[in-house]
C-alpha positions in Angstrom: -241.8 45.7 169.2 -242.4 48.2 166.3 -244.0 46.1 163.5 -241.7 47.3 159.8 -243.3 49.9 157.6 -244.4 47.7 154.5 -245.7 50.6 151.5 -248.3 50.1 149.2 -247.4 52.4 146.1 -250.6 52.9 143.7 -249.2 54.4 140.9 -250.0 55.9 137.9 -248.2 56.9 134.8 -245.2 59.0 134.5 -241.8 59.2 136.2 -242.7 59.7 139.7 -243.6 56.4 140.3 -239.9 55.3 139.4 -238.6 57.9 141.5 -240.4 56.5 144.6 -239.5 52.8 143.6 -236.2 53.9 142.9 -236.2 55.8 146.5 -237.8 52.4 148.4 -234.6 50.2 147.0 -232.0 52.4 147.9 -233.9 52.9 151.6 -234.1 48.7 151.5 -237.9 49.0 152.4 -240.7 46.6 151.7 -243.2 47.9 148.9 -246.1 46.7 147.3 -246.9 48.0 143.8 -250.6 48.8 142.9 -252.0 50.3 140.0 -256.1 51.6 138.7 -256.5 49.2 135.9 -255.9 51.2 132.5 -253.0 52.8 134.0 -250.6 50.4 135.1 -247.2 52.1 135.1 -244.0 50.3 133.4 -241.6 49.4 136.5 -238.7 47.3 135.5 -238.2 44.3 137.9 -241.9 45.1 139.6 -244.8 43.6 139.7 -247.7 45.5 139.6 -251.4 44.6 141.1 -254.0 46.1 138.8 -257.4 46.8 140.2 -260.9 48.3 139.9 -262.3 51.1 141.9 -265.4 48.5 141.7 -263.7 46.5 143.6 -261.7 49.0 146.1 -262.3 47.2 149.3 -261.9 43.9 148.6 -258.3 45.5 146.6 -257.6 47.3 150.1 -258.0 43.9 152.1 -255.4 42.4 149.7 -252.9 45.4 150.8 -253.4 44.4 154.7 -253.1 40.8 154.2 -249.9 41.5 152.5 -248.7 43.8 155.5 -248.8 47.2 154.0 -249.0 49.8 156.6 -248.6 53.2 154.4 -249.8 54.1 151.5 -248.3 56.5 148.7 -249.9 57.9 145.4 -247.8 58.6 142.8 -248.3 59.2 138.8 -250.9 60.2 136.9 -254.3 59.0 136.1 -257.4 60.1 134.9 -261.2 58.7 136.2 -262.1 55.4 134.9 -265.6 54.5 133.3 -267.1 52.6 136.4 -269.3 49.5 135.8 -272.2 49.0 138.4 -271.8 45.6 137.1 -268.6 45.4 138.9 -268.9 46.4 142.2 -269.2 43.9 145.2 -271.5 44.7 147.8 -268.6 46.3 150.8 -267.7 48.6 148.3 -270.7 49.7 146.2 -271.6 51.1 150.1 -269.2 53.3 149.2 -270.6 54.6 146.2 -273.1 57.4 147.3 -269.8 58.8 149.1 -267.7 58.9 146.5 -270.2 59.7 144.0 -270.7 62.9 146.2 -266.8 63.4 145.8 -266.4 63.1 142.7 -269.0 66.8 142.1 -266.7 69.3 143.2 -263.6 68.0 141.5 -260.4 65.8 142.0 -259.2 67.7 145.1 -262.5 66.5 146.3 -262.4 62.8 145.0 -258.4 62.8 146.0 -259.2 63.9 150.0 -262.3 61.2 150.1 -260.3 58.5 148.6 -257.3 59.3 151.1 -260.0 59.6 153.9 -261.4 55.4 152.8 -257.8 54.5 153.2 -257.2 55.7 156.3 -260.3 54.5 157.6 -259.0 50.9 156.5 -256.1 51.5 159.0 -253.3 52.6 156.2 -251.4 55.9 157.0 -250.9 58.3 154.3 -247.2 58.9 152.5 -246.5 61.9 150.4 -244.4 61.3 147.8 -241.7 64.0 149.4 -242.1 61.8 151.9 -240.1 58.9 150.6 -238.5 60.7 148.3 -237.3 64.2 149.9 -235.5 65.0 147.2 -238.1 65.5 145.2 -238.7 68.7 147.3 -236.8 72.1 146.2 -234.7 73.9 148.6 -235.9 76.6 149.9 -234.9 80.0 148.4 -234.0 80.9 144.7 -232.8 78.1 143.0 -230.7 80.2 140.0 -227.8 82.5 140.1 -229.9 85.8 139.2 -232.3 86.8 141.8 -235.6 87.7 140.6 -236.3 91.2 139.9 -239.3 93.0 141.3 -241.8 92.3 137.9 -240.7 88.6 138.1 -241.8 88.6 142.1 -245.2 90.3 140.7 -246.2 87.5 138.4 -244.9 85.3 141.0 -247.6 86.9 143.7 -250.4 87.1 140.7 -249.9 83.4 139.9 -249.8 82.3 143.5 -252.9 84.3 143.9 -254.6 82.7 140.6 -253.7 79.2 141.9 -255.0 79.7 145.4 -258.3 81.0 143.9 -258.8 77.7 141.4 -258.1 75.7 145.1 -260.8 77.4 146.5 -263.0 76.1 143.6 -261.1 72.8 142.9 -261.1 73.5 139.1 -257.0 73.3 139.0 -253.8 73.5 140.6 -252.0 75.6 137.5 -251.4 79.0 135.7 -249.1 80.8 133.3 -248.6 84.1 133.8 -247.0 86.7 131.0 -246.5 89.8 130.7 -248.0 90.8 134.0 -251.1 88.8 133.4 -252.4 85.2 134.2 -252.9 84.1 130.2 -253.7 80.6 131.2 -255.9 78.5 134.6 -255.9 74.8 134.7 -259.1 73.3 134.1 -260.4 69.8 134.6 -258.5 68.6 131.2 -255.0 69.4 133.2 -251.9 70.9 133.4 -250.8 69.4 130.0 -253.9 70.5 128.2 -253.7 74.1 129.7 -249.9 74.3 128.0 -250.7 72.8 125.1 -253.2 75.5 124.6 -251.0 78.2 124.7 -249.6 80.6 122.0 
C-alpha cells in the first residue's frame, strides 16, 4: 500500500506561498506549513512552524514525525544572522558544509540545502509542481508576435542570465534598447529595478 503524500511547505514571504496553500486545498492534500524564523508568511487559517537554521535537523525530524514526505520552497527570504549559540550538536555537523555553500552564492546555498533534505529522506517539490498553473504556456502569450529586435533583446538577455548562472551572482536582467542596462546582483531582483532610470 502507497503511504499518502503529506507536504511540508517552508515558506517565505510573498504570494507564492498562498498560491501553493491555495493549490494543496483545492487538491484536498495534507500540508504542513514551515517558515525560517523572521519570515514567517501570513496564511489565513494556517499554522505556521517557525524555526532556526541552528536548529535544522532537529526542525527536519519534527517534519518526519509528522509524516511529511515532500518538501516545497516557496516565498522569499533573505539569510538570517546565525548564532553559534544556537546550534545543537546534529546540526552544527552541518556547518562546515553549509558554510562552504553559502561562498559562491544562493544557487549554491539553495542546491546544498535541497541536497540535506533529501538526504533526510524528503523528496523535492517544485512549486509548478503543485501548482502547474503557475507555469506559462508555451509560445507567445500576447496577440502581436514579437518582431525580430524584440527576439534580439530576448536572445541578449537569455544570454546575460545564463552568464550570471554560471557565476551564481543572479538570475535577472533588463535589457533596452538593444543592450543589457541592468544584472541582478546579490541585493535581488527588486533592488536591480529599483535601481533603474
Amino acid at each position: 500500500m502507497t503511504r499518502a503524500r503529506t507536504v511540508a511547505l517552508i515558506a517565505g514571504l510573498g504570494r507564492l506561498p498562498q498560491v501553493i496553500v491555495d493549490a494543496l486545498d483545492r487538491a484536498g492534500e495534507a500540508v504542513v506549513i514551515a517558515a525560517l524564523q523572521g519570515f514567517e508568511p501570513d496564511l489565513p487559517g494556517h499554522a505556521v512552524d517557525a524555526f532556526r537554521l541552528e536548529r535544522l535537523v532537529p526542525f527536519l525530524d519534527r517534519l518526519a514525525d509528522r509524516g511529511v514526505t515532500h518538501i516545497c520552497l516557496a516565498g522569499a527570504v533573505r539569510r538570517p544572522a546565525l548564532d553559534p549559540e544556537l546550534f545543537d550538536a546534529r546540526t552544527a555537523m552541518l556547518v562546515p558544509r553549509i558554510v562552504a555553500a553559502m561562498r559562491p552564492g544562493d544557487d549554491s546555498t539553495l542546491r546544498t540545502f535541497l541536497a540535506i533534505f533529501e538526504e533526510h529522506g524528503f523528496a523535492i517539490l517544485g512549486a509548478h509542481d503543485l501548482a502547474p498553473e503557475l507555469l506559462p504556456v508555451e509560445g507567445v502569450p500576447t496577440r502581436a508576435t514579437p518582431g525580430a529586435e524584440a527576439a534580439a533583446g530576448a536572445r541578449l538577455g537569455e544570454a546575460a542570465v545564463a552568464e550570471l548562472g554560471q557565476t551564481d551572482t543572479g538570475q535577472a536582467c533588463v535589457v533596452a534598447g538593444g543592450a543589457v542596462i541592468a544584472r541582478e546582483g546579490p541585493e535581488g531582483t527588486d533592488a536591480m529595478l529599483a535601481a533603474l532610470p
